[in-house]
C-alpha positions in Angstrom: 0.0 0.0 0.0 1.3 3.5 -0.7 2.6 5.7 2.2 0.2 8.3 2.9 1.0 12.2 2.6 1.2 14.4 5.5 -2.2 16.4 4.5 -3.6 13.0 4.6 -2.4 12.5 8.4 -5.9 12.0 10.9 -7.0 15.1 12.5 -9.5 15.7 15.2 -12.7 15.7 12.6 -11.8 12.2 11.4 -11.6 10.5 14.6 -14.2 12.4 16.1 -15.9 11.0 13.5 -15.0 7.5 13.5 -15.3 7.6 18.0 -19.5 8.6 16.7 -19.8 5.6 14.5 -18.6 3.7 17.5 -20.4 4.5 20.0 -23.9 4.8 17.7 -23.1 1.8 15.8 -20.7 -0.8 18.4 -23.7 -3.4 18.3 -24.6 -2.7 14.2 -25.6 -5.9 12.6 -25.1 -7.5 15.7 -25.2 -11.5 15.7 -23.9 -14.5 17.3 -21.1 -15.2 14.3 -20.5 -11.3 14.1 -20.7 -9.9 17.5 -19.2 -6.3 17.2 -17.0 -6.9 14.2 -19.4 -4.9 11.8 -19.6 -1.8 14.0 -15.9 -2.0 14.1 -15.6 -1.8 10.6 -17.6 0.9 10.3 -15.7 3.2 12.8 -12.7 2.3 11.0 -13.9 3.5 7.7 -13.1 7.6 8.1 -9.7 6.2 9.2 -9.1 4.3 6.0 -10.6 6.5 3.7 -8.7 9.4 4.7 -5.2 7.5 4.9 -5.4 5.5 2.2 -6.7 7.6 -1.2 -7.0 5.1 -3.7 -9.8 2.4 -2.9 -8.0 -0.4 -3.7 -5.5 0.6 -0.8 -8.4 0.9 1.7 -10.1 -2.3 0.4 -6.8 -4.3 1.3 -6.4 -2.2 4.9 -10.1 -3.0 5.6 -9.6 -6.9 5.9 -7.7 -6.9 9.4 -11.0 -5.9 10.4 -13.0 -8.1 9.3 -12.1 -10.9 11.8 -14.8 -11.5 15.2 -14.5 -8.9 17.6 -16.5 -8.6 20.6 -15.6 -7.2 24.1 -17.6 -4.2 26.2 -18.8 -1.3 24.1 -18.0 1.0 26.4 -14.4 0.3 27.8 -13.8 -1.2 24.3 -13.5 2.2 22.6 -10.0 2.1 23.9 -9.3 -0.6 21.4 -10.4 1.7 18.7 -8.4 4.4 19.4 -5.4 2.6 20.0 -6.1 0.6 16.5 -6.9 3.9 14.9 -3.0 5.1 16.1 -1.9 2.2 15.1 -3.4 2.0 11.7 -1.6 5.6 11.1 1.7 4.2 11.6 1.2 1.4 9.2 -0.7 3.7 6.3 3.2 5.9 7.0 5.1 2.9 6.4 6.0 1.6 9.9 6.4 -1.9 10.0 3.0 -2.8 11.5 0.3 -5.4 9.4 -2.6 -6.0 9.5 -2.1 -9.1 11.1 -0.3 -7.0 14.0 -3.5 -5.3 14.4 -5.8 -7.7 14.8 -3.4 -9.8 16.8 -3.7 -6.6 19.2 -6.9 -6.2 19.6 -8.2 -9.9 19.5 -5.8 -10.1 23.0 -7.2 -6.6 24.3 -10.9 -7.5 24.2 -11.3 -10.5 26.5 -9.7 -9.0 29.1 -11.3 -5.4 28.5 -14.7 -7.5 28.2 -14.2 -8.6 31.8 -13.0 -5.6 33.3 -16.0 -3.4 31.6 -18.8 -6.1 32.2 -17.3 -6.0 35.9 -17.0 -1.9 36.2 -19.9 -0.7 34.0 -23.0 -3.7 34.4 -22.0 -4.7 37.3 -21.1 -1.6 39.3 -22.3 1.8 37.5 -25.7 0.9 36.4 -26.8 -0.8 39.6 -25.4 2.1 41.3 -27.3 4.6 38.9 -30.5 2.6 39.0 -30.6 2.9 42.6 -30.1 6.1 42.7 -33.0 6.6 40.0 -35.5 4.4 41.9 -34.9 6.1 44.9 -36.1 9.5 43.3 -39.1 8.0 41.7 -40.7 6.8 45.5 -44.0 8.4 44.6 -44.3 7.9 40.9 -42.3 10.7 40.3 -40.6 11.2 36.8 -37.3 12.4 37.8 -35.7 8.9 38.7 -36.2 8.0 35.0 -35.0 11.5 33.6 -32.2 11.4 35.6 -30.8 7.8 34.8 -31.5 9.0 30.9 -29.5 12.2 31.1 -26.8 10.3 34.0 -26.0 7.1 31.7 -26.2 9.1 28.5 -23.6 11.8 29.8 -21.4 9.4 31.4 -21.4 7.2 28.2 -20.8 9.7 25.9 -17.6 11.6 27.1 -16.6 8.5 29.0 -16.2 6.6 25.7 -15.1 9.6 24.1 -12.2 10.5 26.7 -10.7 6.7 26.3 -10.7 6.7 22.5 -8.5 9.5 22.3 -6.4 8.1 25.4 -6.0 5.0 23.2 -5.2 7.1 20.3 -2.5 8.8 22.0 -1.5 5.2 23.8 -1.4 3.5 20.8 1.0 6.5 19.1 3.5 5.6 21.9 3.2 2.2 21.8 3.6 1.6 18.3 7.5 1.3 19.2 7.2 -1.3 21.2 4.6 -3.1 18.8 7.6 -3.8 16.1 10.5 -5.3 18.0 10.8 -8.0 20.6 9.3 -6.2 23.5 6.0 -6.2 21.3 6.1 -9.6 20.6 6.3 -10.0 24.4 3.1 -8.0 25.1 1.2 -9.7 22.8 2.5 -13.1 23.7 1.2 -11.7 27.3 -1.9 -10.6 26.4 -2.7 -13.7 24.6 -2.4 -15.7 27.7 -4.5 -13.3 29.6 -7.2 -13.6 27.0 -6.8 -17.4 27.0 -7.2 -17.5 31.1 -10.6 -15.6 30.4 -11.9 -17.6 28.2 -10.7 -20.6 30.1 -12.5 -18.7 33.0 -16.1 -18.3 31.4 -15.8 -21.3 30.1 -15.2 -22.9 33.8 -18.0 -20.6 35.2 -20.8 -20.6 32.7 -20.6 -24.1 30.3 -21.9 -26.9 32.2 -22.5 -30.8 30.6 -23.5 -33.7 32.2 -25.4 -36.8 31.1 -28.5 -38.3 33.1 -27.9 -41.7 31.7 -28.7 -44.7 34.3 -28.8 -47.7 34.0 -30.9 -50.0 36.1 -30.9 -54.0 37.1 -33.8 -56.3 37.1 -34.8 -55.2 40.5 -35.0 -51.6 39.1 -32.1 -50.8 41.5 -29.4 -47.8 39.9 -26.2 -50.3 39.0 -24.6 -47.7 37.3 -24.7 -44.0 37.3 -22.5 -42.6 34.7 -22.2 -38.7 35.5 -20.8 -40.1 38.8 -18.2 -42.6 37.1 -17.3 -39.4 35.2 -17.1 -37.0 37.7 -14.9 -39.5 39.8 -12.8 -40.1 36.6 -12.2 -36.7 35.4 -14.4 -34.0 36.7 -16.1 -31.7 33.6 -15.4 -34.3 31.4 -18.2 -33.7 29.2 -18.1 -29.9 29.3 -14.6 -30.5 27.8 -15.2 -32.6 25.5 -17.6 -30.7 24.0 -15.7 -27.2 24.1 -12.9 -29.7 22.6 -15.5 -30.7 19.9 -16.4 -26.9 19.0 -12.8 -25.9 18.3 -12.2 -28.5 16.3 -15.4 -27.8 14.2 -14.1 -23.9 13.8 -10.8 -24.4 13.9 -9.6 -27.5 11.6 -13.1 -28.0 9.8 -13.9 -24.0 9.6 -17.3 -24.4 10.3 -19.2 -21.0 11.0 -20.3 -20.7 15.0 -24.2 -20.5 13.4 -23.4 -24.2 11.8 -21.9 -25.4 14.6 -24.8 -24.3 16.9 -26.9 -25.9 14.7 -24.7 -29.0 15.5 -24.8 -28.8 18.9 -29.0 -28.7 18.9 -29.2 -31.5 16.7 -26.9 -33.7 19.7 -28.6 -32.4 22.2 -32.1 -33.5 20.9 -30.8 -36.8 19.7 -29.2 -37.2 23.2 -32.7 -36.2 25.0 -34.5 -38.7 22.9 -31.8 -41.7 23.9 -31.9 -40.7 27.0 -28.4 -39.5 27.3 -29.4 -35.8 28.3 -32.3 -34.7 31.0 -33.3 -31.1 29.6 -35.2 -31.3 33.3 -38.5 -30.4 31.5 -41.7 -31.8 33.0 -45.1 -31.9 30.8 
């Protein structure tokens, strides 16, 4: 791709422009395959467009983009202002890809995803929503008015302050992003978004089987959750996370077919017997 021109360097119009399309459009064509990684595109596009002046340039600079991306909408406008910086240095013929990029911000958004999901659903809106229905004791309107204008505010420059911190981050860390100290921060933020995932997937994805089998006497011989669990606890949860990855990762399978996949075993397993959805009729 050509270097870009120093007219064509980002000014405060463009990324104010690009932190908008963020935070109107994080969730745009929102899906289970997708997540985010539309609304990221879209933020990205005043970037592209005014670094890269032939379309055939931006076209190419686009597709680091286009991989899944999901992480919290809020705290996760850092990422886009870091990319943003980082996607300057590249377009000015720093040695930074596309793969670099995405590298970057595929290790940034698990663990920004806990700390936001944490600090903004967990902690803010509670706090604001309390605050809200204590003014509305009486069927007063102000509780509501004042959680609109509270969150909105809050949202608003909130986001907007941390994209232009990661816009300014990302200028001074694009040094460290070529050599062997960037290497090392990636190769740490990988891990980090590996213990997450490893961590939701401990807390939150959960198989077991009901299968029993019973003697002439109708008496329970042979319970085989328990064998499992006294075998290898979460056998079955890994397994099937196991099974998933190889699905997407060896077979390429899209996460919508391999949902698909996943319902079809599951109703085969209820009907054998080998699953209990614990539904009575």
């Amino acid at each position: 791709m050509d270097k870009i021109n120093s007219h064509n360097q980002l000014d405060q119009k463009t990324l104010t422009k690009s932190f908008h399309r963020w935070f109107w459009g994080a969730l745009t064509c929102f899906s289970q395959e997708h997540m985010q990684t539309f609304g990221y595109m879209a933020s990205m596009l005043p970037i592209l467009r005014k670094l890269y002046p032939k379309h055939e340039d931006q076209v190419k600079a686009i597709k680091a983009y286009t991989a899944f991306f999901n992480t919290n909408p809020m705290l996760g406008t850092v990422i886009v202002g870091i990319t943003a910086s980082m996607e300057q240095a590249r377009a000015d013929g720093k040695e930074i890809g596309g793969e670099t990029i995405n590298d970057m911000r595929a290790g940034l958004m698990g663990p920004i995803a806990g700390i936001g999901d944490s600090l903004i659903d967990g902690t803010l809106i509670p706090i604001l929503l309390g605050i809200s229905l204590g003014m509305s004791s009486g069927g007063s309107p102000l509780g509501a008015i004042f959680y609109i204008i509270a969150w909105v505010l809050i949202a608003y420059f909130g986001q907007r302050f941390l994209y232009f911190r990661g816009y300014k981050f990302g200028d001074q860390a694009v040094s460290f992003l070529v050599g062997k100290q960037g290497a090392a921060v990636r190769h740490a933020i990988g891990t980090v978004r590996s213990m997450v995932v490893g961590g939701v997937l401990a807390s939150w994805v959960s198989v077991t089987t009901s299968l029993k089998l019973t003697g002439a006497n109708g008496k329970v011989f042979l319970n085989l959750q328990d064998k499992l669990d006294s075998i290898y606890p979460g056998l079955l949860t890994v397994a099937v996370t196991f099974f998933c990855w190889w699905l997407m990762t060896k077979k390429h399978v899209s996460a919508i077919w391999t949902m698909l996949i996943l319902v079809v075993i599951a109703l085969v397993g209820v009907l054998v017997g080998f699953f209990n959805p614990g539904l009575s009729y």
